[in-house]
C-alpha positions in Angstrom: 15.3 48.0 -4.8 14.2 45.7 -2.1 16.4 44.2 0.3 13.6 42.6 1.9 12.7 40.9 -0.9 16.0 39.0 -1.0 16.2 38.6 2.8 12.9 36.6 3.2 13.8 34.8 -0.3 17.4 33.7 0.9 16.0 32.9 4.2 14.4 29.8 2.4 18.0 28.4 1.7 20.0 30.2 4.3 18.0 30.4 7.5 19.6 31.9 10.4 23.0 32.2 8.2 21.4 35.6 7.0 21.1 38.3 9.4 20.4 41.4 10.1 21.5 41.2 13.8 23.1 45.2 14.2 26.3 43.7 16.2 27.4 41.7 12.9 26.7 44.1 10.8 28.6 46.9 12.8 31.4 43.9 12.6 31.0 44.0 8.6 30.8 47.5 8.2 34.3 48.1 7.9 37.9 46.9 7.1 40.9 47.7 8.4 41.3 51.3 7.3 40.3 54.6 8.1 37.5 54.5 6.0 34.1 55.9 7.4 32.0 52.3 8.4 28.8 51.8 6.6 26.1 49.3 8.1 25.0 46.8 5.4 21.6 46.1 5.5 22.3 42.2 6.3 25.1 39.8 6.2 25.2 35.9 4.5 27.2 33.5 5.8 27.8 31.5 2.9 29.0 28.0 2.5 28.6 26.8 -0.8 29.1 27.9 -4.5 25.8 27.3 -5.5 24.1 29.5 -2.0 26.3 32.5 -3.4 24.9 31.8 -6.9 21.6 31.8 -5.3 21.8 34.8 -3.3 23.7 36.8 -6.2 20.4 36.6 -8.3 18.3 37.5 -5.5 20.0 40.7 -5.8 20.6 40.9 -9.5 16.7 40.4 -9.9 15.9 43.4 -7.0 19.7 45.4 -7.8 20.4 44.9 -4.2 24.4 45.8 -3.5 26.7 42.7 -2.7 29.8 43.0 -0.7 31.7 39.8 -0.7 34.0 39.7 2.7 36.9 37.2 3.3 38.3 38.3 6.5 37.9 41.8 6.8 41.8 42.6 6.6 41.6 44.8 3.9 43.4 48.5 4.5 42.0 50.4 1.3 37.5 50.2 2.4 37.3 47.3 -0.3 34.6 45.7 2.0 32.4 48.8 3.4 29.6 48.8 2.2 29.3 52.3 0.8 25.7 51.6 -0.8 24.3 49.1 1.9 23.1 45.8 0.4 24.2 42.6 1.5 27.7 41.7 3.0 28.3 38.2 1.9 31.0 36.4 4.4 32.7 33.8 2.6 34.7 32.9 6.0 32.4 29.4 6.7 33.9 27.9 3.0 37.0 26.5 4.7 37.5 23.1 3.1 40.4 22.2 1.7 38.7 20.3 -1.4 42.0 18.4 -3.0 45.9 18.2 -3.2 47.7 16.4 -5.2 51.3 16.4 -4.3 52.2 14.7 -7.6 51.4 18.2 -9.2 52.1 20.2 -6.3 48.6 21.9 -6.6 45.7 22.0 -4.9 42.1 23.2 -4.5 40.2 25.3 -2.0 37.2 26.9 -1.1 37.7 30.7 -0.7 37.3 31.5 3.1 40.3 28.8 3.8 43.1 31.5 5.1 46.8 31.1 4.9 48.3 29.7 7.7 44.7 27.0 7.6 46.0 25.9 4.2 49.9 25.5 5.4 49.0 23.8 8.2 46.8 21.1 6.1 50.0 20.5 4.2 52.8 20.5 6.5 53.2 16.7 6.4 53.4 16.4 2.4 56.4 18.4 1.6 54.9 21.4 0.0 53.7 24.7 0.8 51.7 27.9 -0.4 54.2 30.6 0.0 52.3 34.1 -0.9 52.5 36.0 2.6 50.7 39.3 3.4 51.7 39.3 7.0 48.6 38.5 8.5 47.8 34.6 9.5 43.9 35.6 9.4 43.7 36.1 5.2 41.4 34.0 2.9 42.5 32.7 0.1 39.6 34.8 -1.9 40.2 38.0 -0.3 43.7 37.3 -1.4 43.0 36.7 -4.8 40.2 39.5 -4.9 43.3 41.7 -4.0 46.2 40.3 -5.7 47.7 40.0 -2.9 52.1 39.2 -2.2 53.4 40.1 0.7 57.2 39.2 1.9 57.6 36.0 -0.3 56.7 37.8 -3.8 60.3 38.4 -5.0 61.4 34.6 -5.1 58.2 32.6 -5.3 55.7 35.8 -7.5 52.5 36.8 -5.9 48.7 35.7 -6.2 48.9 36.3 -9.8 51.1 34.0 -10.4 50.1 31.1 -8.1 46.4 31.0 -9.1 45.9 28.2 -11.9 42.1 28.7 -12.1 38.8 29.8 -10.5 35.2 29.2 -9.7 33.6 32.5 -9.3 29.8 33.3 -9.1 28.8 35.8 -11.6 26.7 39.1 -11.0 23.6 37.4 -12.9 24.1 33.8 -10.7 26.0 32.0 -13.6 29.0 30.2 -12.0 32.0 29.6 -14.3 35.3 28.1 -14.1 38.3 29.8 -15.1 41.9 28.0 -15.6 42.6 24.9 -14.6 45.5 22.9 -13.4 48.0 23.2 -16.2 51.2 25.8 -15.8 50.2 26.9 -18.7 47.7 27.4 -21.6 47.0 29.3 -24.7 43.6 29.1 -25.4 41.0 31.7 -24.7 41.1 35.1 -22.8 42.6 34.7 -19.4 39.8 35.2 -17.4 41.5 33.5 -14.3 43.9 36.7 -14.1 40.5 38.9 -15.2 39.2 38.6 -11.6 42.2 37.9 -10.0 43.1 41.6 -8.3 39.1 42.4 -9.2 38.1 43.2 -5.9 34.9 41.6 -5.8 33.8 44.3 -8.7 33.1 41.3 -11.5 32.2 38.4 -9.6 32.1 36.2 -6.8 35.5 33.7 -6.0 34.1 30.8 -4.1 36.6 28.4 -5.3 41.0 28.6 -5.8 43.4 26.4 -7.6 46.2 27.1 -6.4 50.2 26.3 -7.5 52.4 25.0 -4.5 55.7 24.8 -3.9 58.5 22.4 -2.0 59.2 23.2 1.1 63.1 24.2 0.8 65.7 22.2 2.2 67.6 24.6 4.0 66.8 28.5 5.1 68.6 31.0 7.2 67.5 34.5 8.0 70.0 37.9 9.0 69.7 41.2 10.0 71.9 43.5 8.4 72.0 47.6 9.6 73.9 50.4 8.0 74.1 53.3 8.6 72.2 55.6 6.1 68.5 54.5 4.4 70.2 55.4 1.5 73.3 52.5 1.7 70.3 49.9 3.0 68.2 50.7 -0.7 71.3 50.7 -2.8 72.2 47.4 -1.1 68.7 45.8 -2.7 69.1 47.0 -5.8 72.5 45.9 -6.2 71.3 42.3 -5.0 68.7 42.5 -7.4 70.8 43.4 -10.5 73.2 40.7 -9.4 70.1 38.1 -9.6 70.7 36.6 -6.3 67.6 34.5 -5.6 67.3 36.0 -2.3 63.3 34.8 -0.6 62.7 38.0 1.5 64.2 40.8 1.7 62.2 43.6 3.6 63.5 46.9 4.2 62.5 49.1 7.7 64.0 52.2 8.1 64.7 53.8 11.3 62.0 54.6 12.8 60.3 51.5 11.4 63.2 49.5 13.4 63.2 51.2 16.7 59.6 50.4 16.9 60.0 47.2 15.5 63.2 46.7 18.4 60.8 48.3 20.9 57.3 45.7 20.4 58.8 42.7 19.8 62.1 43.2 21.9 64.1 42.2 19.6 67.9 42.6 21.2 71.7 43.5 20.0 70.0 45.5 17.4 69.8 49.6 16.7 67.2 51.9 15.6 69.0 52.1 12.3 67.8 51.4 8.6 68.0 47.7 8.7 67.3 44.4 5.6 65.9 41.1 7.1 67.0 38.6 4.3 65.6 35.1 4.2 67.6 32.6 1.8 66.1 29.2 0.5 67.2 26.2 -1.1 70.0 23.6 -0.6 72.5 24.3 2.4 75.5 24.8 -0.1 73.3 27.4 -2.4 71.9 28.9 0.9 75.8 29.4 2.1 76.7 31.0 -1.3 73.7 33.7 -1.9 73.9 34.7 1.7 78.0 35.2 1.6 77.4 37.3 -2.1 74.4 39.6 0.1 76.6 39.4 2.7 79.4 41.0 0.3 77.5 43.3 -1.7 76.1 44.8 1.9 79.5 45.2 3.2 80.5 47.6 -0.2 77.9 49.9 1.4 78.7 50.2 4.7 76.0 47.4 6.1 77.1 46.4 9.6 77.3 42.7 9.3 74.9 39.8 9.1 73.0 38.7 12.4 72.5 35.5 11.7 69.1 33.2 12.3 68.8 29.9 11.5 67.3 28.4 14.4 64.0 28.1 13.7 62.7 29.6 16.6 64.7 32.5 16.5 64.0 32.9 12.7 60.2 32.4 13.6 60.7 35.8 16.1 62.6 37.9 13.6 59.9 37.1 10.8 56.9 37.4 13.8 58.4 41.3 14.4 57.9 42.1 11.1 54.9 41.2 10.7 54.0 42.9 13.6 55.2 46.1 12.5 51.8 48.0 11.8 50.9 47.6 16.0 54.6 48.1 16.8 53.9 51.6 14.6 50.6 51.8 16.8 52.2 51.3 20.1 54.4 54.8 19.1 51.8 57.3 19.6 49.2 55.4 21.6 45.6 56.8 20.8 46.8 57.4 17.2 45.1 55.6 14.5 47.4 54.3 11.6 46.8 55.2 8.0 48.5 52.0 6.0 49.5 53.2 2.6 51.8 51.1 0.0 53.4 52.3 -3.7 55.8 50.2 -6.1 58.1 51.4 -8.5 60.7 50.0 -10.9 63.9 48.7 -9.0 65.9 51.7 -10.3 63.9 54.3 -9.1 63.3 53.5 -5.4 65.9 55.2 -3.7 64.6 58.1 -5.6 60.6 57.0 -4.3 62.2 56.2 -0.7 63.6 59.0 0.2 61.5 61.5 -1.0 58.8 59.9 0.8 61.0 60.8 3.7 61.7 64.2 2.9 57.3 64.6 2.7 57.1 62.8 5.9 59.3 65.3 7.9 58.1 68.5 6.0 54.5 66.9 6.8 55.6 67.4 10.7 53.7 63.2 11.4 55.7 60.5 12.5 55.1 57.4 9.6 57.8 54.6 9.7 58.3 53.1 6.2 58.9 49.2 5.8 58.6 47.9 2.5 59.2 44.4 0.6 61.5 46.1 -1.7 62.7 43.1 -3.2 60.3 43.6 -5.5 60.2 48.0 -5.4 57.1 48.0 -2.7 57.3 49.9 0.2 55.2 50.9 2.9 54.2 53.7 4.9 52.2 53.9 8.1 51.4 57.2 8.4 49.8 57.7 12.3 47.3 59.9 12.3 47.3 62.5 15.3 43.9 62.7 17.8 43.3 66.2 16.5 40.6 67.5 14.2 42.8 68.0 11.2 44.9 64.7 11.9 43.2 62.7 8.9 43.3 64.9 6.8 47.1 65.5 7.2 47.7 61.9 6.7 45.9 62.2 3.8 48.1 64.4 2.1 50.7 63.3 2.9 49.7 59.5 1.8 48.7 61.4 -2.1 52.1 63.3 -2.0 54.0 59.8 -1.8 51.4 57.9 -4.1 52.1 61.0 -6.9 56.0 60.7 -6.3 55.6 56.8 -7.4 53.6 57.4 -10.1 56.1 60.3 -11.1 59.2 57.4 -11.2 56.9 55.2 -13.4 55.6 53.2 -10.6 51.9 52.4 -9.5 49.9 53.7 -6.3 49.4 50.2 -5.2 51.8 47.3 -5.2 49.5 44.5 -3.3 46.5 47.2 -1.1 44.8 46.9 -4.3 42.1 50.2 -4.9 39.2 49.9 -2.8 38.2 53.5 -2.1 41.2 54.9 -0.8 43.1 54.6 -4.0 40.5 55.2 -6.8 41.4 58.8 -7.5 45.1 57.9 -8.4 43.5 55.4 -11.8 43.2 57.7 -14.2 46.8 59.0 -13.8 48.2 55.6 -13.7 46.1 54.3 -16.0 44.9 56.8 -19.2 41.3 57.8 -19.9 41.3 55.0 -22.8 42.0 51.8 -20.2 40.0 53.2 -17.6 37.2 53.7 -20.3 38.0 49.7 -21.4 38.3 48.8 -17.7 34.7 50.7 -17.2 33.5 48.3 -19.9 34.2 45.1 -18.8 32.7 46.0 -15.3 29.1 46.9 -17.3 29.4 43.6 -19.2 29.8 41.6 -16.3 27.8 43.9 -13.7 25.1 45.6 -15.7 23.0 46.4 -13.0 25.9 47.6 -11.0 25.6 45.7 -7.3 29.1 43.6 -6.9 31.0 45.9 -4.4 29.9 49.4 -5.7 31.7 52.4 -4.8 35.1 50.5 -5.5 38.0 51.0 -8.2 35.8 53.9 -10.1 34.8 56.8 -8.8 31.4 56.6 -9.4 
């Protein structure tokens, strides 16, 4: 192996935009996690398809390791770089390449985030509505994920609003997956193949993504009650009544007094509390929020706090999706160990609340706040300044992965793998898939270099 080789090479096409300056690779050696950093040997700033082609058979020909990094918001170590190599930073392909509002679809390059991409379309009517909390995502480190977020129970998550793909293969070969239909049945379906990958089969330089119309009318509510338990069986009775509710995010109550606490939110308690969002028309916005609004009441939920200002409904949404620093600002000098698991609908007061019971027989304080709209919940274990701290939070993070997997569920519902999650595959998964899974990673990666180290473990 020679990463030499393919820095002085990619220098001839890249120039400066390769580096091996030691402050930007500190910067890349690491996500958000607890995950012990790894320098790459150099980074790529990348800005077209055909430069990550270029650069990935540099390293195919010298089996030089490739991290591709979008943003660097992962939480499971899918972009340290465990085996050096090169970190290539899709974050300079931010053009929005075409929309056509006629399909309500459009194109991008990879590194064009979230909020970049709503912004571009606010004045035609339609919007991309997966949300993972964070304004700073790309659209390929979404995809690479499989990424939902607080949206996913009405509008689906990446998997479901990705039409089609250009991605640069291990080899250099660039293909494109998909297209712009809703629907096809020829072929394998390579677009949903990489989609939720991680960067382990190829290289997403390129999105097509599904939009959606903006709705007409949307309120927002708090509701409180006053056991965790009356809050779950509140979602699942929503659920089975098919109420099209948009969001509806669960905090307990520690989740909510820190929540109440960061982002002063007032008139509300540190209680177990559901933030519902409704879209569509005003009258069908009226009628699903009155039958939430009843179903809450049969267990003991404490009203609806309405929002439908927009500003006010901009400051409830904002405090959730600051509730990881809210958890940080608890126990400051903690560092907070993120962890998620889904299960079916049925099952999560069952997942819920024994993750409670671990937490307290654990002795850590680790709010839970989950989209449970669709049975994913979170928990952000902090981990105490002490020499046994991460390790703790460790345990206790496997204790409520192996509950979820006990109830049927999966130890991720949107992290994705990474490292952090790699040893729980097999007992999701079966020797067999993981053996098939295994496969198609050697067929498409024979030399092994896209993101090593992640998914398998070894």
């Amino acid at each position: 192996m020679s990463v030499q080789t393919v820095i002085d090479a990619a220098r001839e096409f890249l120039g400066e935009r390769i580096t091996t300056n030691t402050g930007l690779r500190d910067h890349h050696s690491h996500g958000q996690d607890t995950q012990p950093p790894v320098l790459p040997d150099a980074v790529a700033f990348i800005e077209t398809t055909d430069e990550a082609a270029r650069l990935l058979a540099l390293c195919h020909a010298q089996t030089v390791p490739v991290i591709p990094w979008g943003a660097g918001t992962s939480l499971e170590g899918h972009v340290t770089p465990v085996r050096g190599g090169i970190t290539l930073d899709l974050s300079r392909m931010t053009d929005v390449l075409d929309v056509s509002q006629a399909d309500m679809d459009c194109r991008v390059q990879a590194g064009v985030t979230r909020e970049q991409l709503n912004q571009h379309l606010r004045d035609s009517g339609l919007f991309f509505p997966v949300d993972p909390g964070t304004s700073s995502c790309t659209i390929g480190g979404m995809c690479a994920t499989r990424a939902s977020g607080t949206n996913a129970v009405r509008y689906g998550t990446m998997r479901e609003n990705v039409l089609g793909l250009t991605v640069a293969l291990a080899d250099g070969r660039v293909i494109r997956t998909g297209g712009r239909v809703r629907k096809s049945s020829s072929g394998y379906d390579l677009t949903r193949l990489f989609v939720g990958s991680e960067g382990t089969l190829g290289v997403i330089t390129e999105v097509q993504l599904r939009l959606h119309g903006i709705p007409e009318a949307v309120s927002s509510a708090v509701c409180q009650f006053p056991t965790l338990a009356d809050a779950v069986e509140t979602v699942i009775a929503i659920l089975q009544m098919g109420i099209p509710v948009a969001r509806m995010e669960l905090l307990d109550d520690v989740q909510m007094g820190a929540c109440i606490a960061y982002s002063k939110l007032e008139g509300l308690e540190a209680l177990p509390s559901i933030f519902f969002e409704f879209h569509g028309t005003e009258a069908g916005v009226a009628e699903q929020a009155r039958q939430a609004q009843d179903i809450a009441g049969g267990y003991n939920g404490a009203g609806f706090r309405w929002a439908t200002d927009p500003a006010e409904r901009a400051k409830l949404w904002q405090a959730r999706h600051d509730a990881l620093w809210a958890c940080l600002a608890l126990q400051p000098g903690y560092k907070g160990l993120p962890t998620d698991a889904i299960v079916p609908i049925s099952r999560l007061n069952e997942a819920i609340l024994g993750a409670k019971d671990d937490i307290a027989a654990s002795g850590l304080i680790a709010p839970i706040v989950g989209h449970v709209g669709d049975g994913n919940f979170h928990t952000v274990i902090l981990v105490p300044p002490e020499p046994d701290g991460l390790e703790r939070a460790w345990e206790l993070d496997k204790k409520i992965v192996a509950r979820a997997l006990a109830l049927g569920g999966s130890c991720s519902g949107e992290h994705g793998v990474g490292i952090g999650k790699r040893a729980f595959l097999e007992q999701e998964h079966g020797v067999e898939t993981m053996a098939v899974m295994r496969s198609v990673k050697q067929a498409l990666d024979p030399r092994g270099i896209l993101n090593p180290g992640k998914i398998f473990l070894n």
